[in-house]
C-alpha positions in Angstrom: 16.0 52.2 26.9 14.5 52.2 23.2 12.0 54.7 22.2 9.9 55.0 19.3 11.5 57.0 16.5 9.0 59.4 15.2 10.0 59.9 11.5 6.5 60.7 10.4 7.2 64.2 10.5 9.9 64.4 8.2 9.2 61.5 6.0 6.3 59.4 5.3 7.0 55.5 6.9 6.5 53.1 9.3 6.8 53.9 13.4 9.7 52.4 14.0 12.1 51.4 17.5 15.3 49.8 17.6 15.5 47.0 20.6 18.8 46.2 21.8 18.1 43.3 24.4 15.2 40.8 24.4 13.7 43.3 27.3 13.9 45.8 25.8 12.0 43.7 22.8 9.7 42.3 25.4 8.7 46.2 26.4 8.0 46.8 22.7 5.7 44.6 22.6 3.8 44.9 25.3 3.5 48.8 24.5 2.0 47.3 21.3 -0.3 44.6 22.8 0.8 42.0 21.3 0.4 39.2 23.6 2.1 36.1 21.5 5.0 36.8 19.6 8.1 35.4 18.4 11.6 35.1 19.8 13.5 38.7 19.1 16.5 37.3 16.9 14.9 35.5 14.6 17.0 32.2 14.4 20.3 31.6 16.2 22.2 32.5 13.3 20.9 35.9 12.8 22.3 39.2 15.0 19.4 41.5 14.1 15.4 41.0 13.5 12.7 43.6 12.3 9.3 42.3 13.2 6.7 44.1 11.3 3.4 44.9 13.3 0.3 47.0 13.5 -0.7 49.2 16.0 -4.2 49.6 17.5 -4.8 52.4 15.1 -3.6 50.5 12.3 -0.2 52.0 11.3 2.6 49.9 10.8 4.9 49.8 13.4 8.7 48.6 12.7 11.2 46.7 15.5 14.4 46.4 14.7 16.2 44.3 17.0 19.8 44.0 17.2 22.1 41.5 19.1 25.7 40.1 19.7 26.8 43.8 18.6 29.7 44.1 21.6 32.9 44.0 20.3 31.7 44.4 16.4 33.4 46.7 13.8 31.2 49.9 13.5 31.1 49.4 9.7 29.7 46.0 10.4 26.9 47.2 12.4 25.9 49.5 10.4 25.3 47.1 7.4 23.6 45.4 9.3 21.1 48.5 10.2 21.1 49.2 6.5 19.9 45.6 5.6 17.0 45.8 8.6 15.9 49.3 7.0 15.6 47.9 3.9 13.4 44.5 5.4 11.4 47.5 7.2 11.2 49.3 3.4 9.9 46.3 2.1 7.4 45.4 4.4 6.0 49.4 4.2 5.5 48.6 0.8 3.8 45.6 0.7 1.6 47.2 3.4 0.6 50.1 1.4 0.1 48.0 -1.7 3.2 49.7 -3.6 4.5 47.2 -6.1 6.7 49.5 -8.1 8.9 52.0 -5.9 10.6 54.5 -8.0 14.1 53.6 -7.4 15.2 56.9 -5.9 12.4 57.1 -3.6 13.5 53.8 -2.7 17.4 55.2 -1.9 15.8 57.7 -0.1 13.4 55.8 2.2 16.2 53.2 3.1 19.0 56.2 3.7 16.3 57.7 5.8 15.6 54.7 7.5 19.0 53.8 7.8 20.0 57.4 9.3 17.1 56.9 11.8 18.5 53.2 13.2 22.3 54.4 13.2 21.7 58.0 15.0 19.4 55.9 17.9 22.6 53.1 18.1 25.0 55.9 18.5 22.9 57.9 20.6 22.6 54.9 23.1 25.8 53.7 22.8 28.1 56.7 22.3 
């Protein structure tokens, strides 16, 4: 079951929740809301999503969603993680209005990010 990773506390960011099946994605959703929304792999072509959303309160809410990863290399599934932190990055940015990231506290935010997704893919999947 995915949970909402809390990284407020140690860094500043989005909420964020990685979604490993469409129900799980489904769930996500509903705890935010939303009532239309889009498929949870973006196209066919695609093995992971982040949808960027807003809460009720307003804060910017992350899910990362993650197919077809069965069978994968672990190096593979981790750049893909690293690619969704940084779409999740980017979006934080744009919402705060920040045009020009320093370029370490960029590092930073996607390693932390990053971290966040991997440790929650090994924690439910050993």
């Amino acid at each position: 079951m995915n949970k909402w990773l809390d990284r407020r506390i140690s860094a500043p960011g989005p909420y964020l929740t990685l979604c490993l099946s469409e129900k799980e994605y489904e769930g996500a959703m509903k705890a935010l809301k939303v009532k239309h929304y889009g498929p949870w792999i973006s196209t066919p072509q695609a093995s992971a999503t982040t949808h960027n959303l807003s809460n009720e309160d307003g804060n910017l809410c992350a899910v990362v969603c993650l197919s077809d990863y069965a069978g994968r290399n672990p190096v593979e599934v981790a750049g893909l993680l690293v690619h969704e932190a940084v779409h999740v990055w980017q979006e934080y940015c744009d919402f705060y209005g920040e045009k020009f990231p320093g370029r370490e506290q960029e590092a930073y935010a996607v390693q932390s990010l990053a971290q966040e997704l991997m440790a929650e893919f090994a924690r439910r999947n050993g």
